[in-house]
Each structure stands twice: as C-alpha cells, then as structure tokens.
C-alpha positions as CSV (number, residue, x, y, z in Angstrom):
1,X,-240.5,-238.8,-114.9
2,X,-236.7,-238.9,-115.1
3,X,-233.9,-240.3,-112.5
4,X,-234.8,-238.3,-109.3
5,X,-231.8,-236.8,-107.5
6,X,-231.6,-235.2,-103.8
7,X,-228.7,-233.7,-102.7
8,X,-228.4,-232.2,-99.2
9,X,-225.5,-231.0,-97.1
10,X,-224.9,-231.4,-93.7
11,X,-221.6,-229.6,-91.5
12,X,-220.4,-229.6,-95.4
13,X,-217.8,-226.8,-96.4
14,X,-218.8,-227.4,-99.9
15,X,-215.9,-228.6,-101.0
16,X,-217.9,-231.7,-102.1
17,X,-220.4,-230.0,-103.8
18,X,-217.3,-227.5,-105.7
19,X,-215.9,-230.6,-106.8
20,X,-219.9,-232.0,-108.4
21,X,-219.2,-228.4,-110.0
22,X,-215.6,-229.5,-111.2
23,X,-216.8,-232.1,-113.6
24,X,-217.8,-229.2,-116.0
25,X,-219.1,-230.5,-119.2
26,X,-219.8,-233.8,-117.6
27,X,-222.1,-232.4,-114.9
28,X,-224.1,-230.8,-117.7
29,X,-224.5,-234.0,-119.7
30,X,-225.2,-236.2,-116.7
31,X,-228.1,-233.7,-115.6
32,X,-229.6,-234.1,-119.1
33,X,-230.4,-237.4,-117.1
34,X,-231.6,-236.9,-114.0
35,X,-234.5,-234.5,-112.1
36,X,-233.0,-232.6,-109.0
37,X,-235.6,-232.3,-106.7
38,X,-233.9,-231.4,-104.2
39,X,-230.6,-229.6,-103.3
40,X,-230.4,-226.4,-100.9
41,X,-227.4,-225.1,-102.9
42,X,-229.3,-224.5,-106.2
43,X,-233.2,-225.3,-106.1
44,X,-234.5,-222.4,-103.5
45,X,-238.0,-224.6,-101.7
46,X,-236.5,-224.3,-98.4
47,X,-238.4,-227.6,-97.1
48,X,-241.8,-226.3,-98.4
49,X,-243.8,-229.5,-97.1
50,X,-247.9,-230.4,-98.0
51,X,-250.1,-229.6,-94.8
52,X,-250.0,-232.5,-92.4
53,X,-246.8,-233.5,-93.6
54,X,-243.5,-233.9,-91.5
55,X,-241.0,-231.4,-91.0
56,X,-238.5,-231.2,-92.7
57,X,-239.4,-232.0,-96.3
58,X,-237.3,-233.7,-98.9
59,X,-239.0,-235.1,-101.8
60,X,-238.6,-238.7,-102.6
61,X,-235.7,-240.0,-104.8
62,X,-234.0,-242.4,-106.5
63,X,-230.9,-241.3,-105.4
64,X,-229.8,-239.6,-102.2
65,X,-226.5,-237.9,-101.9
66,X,-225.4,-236.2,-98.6
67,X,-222.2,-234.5,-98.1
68,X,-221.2,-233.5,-94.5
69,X,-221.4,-235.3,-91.4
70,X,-223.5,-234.9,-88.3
71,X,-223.2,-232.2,-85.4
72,X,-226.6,-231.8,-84.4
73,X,-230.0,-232.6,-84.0
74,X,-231.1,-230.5,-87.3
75,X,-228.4,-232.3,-89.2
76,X,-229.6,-236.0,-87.7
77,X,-233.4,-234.8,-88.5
78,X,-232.6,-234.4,-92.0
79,X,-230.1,-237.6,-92.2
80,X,-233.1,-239.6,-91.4
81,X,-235.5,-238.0,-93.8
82,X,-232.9,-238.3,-96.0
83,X,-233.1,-242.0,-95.9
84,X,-236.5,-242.5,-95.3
85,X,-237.0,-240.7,-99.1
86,X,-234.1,-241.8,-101.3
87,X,-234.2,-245.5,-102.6
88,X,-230.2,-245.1,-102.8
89,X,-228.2,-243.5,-100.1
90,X,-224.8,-242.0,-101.2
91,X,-222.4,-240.4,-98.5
92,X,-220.1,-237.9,-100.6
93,X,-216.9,-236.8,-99.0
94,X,-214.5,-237.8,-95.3
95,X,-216.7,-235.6,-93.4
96,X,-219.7,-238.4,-94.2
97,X,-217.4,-241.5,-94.0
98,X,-215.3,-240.7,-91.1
99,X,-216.3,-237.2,-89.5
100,X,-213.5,-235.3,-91.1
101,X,-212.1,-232.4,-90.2
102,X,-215.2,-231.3,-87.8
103,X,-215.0,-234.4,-85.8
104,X,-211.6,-233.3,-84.6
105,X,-213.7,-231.9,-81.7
106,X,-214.6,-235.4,-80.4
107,X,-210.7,-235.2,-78.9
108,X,-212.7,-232.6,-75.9
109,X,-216.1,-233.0,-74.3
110,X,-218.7,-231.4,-76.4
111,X,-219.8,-228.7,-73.2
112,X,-216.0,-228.0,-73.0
113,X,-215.2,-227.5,-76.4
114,X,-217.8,-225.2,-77.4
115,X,-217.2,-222.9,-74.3
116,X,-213.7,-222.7,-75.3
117,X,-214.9,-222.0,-78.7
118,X,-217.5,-219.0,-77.8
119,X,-216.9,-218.2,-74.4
120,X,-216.8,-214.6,-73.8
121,X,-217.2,-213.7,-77.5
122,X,-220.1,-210.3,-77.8
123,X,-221.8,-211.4,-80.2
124,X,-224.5,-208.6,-79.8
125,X,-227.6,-209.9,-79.5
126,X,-227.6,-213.5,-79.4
127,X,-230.2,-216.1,-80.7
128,X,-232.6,-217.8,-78.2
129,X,-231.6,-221.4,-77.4
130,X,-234.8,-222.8,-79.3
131,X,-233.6,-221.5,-82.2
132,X,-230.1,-223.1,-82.4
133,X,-229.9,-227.1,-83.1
134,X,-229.0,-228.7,-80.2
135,X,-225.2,-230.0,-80.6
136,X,-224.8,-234.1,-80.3
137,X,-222.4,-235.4,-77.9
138,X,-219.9,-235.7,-80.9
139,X,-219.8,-235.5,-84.3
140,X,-220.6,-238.6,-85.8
141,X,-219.9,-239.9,-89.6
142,X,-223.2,-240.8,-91.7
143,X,-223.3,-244.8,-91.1
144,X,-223.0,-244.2,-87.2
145,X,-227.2,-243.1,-87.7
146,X,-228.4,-244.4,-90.7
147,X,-228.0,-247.0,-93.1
148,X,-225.2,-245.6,-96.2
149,X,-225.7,-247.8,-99.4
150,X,-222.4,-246.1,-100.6
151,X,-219.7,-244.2,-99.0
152,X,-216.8,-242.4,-101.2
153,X,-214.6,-240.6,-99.2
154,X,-212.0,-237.6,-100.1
155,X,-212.0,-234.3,-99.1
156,X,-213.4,-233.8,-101.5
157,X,-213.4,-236.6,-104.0
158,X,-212.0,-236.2,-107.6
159,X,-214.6,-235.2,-110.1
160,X,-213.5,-238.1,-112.5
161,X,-214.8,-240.2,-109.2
162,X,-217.6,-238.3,-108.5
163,X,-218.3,-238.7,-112.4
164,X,-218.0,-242.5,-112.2
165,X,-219.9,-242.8,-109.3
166,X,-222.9,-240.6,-110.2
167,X,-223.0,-241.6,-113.9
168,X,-222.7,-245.8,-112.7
169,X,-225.6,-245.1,-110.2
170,X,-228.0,-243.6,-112.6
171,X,-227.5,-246.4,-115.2
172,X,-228.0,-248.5,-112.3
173,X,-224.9,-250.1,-111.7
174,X,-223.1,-250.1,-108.7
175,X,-219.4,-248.6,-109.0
176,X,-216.5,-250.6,-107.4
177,X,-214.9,-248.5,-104.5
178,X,-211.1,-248.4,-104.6
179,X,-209.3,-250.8,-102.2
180,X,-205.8,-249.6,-102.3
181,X,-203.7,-246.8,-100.4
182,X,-202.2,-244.0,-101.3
183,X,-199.0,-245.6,-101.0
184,X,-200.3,-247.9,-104.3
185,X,-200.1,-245.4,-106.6
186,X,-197.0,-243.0,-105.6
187,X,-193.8,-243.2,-107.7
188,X,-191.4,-241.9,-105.4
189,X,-188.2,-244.4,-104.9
190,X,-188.5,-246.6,-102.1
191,X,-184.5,-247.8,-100.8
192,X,-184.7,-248.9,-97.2
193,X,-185.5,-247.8,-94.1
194,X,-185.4,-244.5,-93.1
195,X,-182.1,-243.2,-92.7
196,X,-183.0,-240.8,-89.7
197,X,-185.1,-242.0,-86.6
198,X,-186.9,-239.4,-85.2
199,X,-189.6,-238.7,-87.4
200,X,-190.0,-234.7,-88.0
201,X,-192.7,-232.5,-89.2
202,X,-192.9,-231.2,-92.4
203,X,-191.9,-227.6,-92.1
204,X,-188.9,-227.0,-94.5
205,X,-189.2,-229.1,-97.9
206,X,-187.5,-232.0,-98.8
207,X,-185.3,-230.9,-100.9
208,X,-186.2,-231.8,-104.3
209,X,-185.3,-229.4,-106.9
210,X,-188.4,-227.8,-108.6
211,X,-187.6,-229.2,-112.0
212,X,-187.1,-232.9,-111.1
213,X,-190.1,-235.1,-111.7
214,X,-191.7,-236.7,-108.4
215,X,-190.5,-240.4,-109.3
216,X,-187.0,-238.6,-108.7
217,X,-187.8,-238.0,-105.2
218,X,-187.1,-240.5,-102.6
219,X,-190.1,-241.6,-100.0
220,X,-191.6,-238.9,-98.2
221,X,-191.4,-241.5,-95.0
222,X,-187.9,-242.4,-95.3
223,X,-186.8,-239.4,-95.0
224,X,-188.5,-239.7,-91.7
225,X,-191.6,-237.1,-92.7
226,X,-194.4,-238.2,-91.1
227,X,-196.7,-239.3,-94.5
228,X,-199.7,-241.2,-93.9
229,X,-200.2,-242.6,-97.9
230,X,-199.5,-246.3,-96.4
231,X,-202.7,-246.1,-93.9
232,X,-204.5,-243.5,-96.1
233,X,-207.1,-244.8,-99.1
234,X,-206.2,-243.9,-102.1
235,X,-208.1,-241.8,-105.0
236,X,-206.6,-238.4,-105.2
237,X,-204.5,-239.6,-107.9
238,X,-203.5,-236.2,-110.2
239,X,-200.9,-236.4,-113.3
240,X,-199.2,-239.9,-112.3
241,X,-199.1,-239.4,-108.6
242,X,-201.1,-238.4,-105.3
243,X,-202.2,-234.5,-105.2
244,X,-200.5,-234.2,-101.9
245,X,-197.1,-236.3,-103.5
246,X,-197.1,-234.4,-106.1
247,X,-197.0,-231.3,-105.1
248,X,-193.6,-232.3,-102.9
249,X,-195.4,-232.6,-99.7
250,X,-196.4,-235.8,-97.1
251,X,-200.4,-237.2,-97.0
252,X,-202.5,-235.4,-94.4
253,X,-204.6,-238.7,-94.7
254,X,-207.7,-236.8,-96.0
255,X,-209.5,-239.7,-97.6
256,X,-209.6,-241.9,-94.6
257,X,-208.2,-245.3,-94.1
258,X,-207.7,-247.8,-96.0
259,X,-210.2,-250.1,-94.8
260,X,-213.7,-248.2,-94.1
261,X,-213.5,-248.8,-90.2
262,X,-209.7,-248.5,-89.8
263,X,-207.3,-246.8,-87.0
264,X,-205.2,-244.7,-89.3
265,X,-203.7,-243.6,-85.9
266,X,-202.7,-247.1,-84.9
267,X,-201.8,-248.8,-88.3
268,X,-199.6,-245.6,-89.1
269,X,-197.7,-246.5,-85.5
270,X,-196.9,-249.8,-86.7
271,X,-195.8,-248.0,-89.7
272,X,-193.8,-246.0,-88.1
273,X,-191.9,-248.8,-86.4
274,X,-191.6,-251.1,-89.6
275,X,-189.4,-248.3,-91.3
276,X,-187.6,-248.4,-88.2
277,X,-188.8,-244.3,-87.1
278,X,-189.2,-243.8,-83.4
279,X,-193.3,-243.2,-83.2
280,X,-192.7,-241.9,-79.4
281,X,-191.4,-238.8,-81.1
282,X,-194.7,-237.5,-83.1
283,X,-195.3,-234.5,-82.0
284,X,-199.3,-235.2,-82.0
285,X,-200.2,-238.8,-82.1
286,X,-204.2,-237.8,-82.2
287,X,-204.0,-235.9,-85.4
288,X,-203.2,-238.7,-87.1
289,X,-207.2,-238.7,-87.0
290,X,-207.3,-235.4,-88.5
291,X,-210.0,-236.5,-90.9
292,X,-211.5,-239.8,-89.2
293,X,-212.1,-239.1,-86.0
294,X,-215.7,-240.6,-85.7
295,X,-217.1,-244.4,-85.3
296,X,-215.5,-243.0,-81.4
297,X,-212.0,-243.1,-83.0
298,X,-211.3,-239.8,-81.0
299,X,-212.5,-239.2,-77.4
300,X,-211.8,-236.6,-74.3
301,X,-208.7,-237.0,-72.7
302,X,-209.3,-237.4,-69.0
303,X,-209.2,-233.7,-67.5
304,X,-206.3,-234.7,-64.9
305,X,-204.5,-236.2,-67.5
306,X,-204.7,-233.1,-70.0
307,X,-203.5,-231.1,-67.2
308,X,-200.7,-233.2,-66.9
309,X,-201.2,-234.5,-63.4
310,X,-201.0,-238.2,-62.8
C-alpha cells in the first residue's frame, strides 16, 4: 500500500485546491506516489462508513491536508475526524491559518450578522433547521480546535510551495516554512520616509509607466499607499517580486502575518508611524485583518459604539 493522502475542504473557495491543480505535470508525478483515499472534490464515497462506525467517515492516512477554516459544527465534526485519521495534519491556505476572508464576520455577533446576511431574503421553501449545521460563535482558524502539524498559508499558496511541501512530506521530511515578509523580497526603491502623511487608498495607480520594470518604482508605502508587505509573510513571490508588487498594486496581506500568531493590524500601525504616515487617517483600521481575523483577532464592536453613541 502506497503513501495514503486525505484531502478535505472546509468554508474552502477552492482556490487551494485550483492551485494543487496548478502544479500540472508535477501533480501528476507526485500522485504516481501517493493513494488518495479521500478527497470530496475528486473521489465520489460521500463518507460511505462500515456499519457501527462513526459518522462522518474519512479513511485513515498518512497525510491529512484540510483547506478552509471552520464555521460550523459540520466543518468542526470533520476537523476532528480529520485528525483523529491522518498521522500528519497539514492546514493549506489563510482561511486554515488565520480564518481568512470568512472570518471577517467575527467583526459582528454571529446572530447579527447572519440576519443582516438573509434577513428578508424568499428563498422559497427553506430547509428545516436540522438540516443546516449549526453556525459557531465565530469562525475559527484550524489550530484554534485541533492540533495542525503544519500550517502554510496564502490565498492560495503557490504551486512551487504547494509542490515542495507535498513532495518533502511524502519523502518524509519536514519542509522549512518561510520566515520573512513580503517586504523581504520586493525590489521597489526604498528613499525615506514618506513624503505625504496622510496615508490614502489605493484607487488611482501610482503612476508607474507600464513599460518600466517594478524595481523602477518607488515603495508602495512611501508614497503613503497603505501596503501591508512589512507585516504580511511572504511567499507569493512571481518573476522577481510579490504577485500583488508586481502587478503595480499595495499587499492586501493575504498570507497572514509574519509571525503565525501576529496582529497584522497592530504591527502595520507601528508601521505606519515609523514612515512617519498618520495611522489616524486609515479609513478602516479592522480590515487590516482582512485575511486573519481568527485566534479572536476580530470581535463585535459594542452595539452603542457602532451606532456612534458614546
């Protein structure tokens, strides 16, 4: 019996698993290698379980690897099989580190949030509540329920990493994680500090011509954009500079912070004030946490507050 894979997705978008797809030629050699027992996107058992046995059913495996990160109470039931049968539990993706994008919620009370959400939608005949999962309290990252043996964060991760990863684990060796920012690896010029002080959103471009190469442009965050590659791991490297850098515009911080249980919110503030940019004037301080908003990074405003009374 070969190296036994499980794959299983959580509040996933599939990016993650698009980007598995991405390595191409590589993905096809590296399954020459391993049994897939278990992945809802391609192998159709749909938790088929012996009698007697508990639901839900995921065969045992040598490697785990869940993408998404946890909403409710199907997603947690699985989590924990998930780690009950895999010797090796990999987290693929932000939405498993940090919550991602889905964990933007967190910022309202659950109850409030998904009223706002459905409230008043016809939706013709809905489903009984027994036959929805139960939402958590919050959206929670993987490690906030369950023991991770490996996280690897991106949204999605690059399949060169993905490749590394997968390809080290099934050989057995665990694959160094990358330590630096975003900031590490970007060739834009770097002068002083930032010759405006209000810090501005992105919504016109910096002024780059098309044809000049990205080490020609000047810091993203001198020129008072609001670029979170200092707080922001790095890994999305593409042609000699960050995808997000290299196609002219700031880091949306989509592969978390730098260090796994990092503010991103609070280190970018002291950023901020380094380069000498006023951080009173964000217009959004909390989406900062755009993609990390778990480990109860993000929580409700007080109601009187959001209403703006004292």
């Amino acid at each position: 019996m070969g190296f036994r894979v499980a794959v299983q997705w959580l509040h996933s978008c599939a990016g993650c698993e698009m980007a598995m797809l991405d390595m191409g030629p590589r993905l096809l050699t590296l399954l020459e290698e391993i049994e897939l027992v278990h992945m809802p996107l391609l192998v159709d058992h749909k938790y088929h379980a012996p009698e007697g046995a508990e639901q839900p059913h995921i065969p045992a495996a040598d490697l785990g690897i869940v993408t998404g990160g946890v909403a409710n109470s199907e997603q947690l039931a699985l989590l924990r099989v998930m780690r009950r049968q895999c010797r090796f539990l990999l987290g693929v993706g932000t939405c498993a580190s940090h919550g991602g994008i889905p964990a933007m919620i967190n910022a309202w009370p659950m109850a409030e949030a998904l009223a706002a959400t459905y409230q008043g939608i016809d939706s013709g005949s809905p489903p009984a509540p027994d036959q929805v999962p139960q939402p958590l309290d919050r959206v929670r990252a993987l490690d906030e329920e369950v023991e991770i043996d490996l996280l690897l964060p991106g949204c999605p991760p690059g399949p060169g990493q993905l490749e590394q990863v997968l390809t080290g684990l099934v050989a057995g060796k665990r694959p160094a994680t990358a330590a630096r920012s975003v900031c590490d690896t970007c060739p834009t010029r770097r002068l002083s500090m930032a010759d405006r002080k209000q810090v501005r959103r992105f919504v016109d471009n910096e002024g780059l011509a098309v044809d000049q190469p990205v080490a020609a442009m000047r810091c993203l965050l001198e020129q008072g954009l609001l670029c979170m590659g200092p707080v922001t791991a790095g890994g999305c490297d593409h042609d000699g500079a960050p995808a997000c850098i290299g196609a002219r515009v700031p880091c949306r911080g989509c592969f978390g912070p730098v260090e796994p249980r990092g503010n991103q919110m609070l280190a970018m503030m002291n950023i901020l004030a380094s380069h000498g940019l006023d951080f009173r004037s964000v217009v959004d301080r909390r989406a900062m946490l755009r993609f990390a908003g778990a480990h109860g990074l993000l929580r409700p405003i007080m109601a009187a507050k959001r209403k703006g009374q004292p």
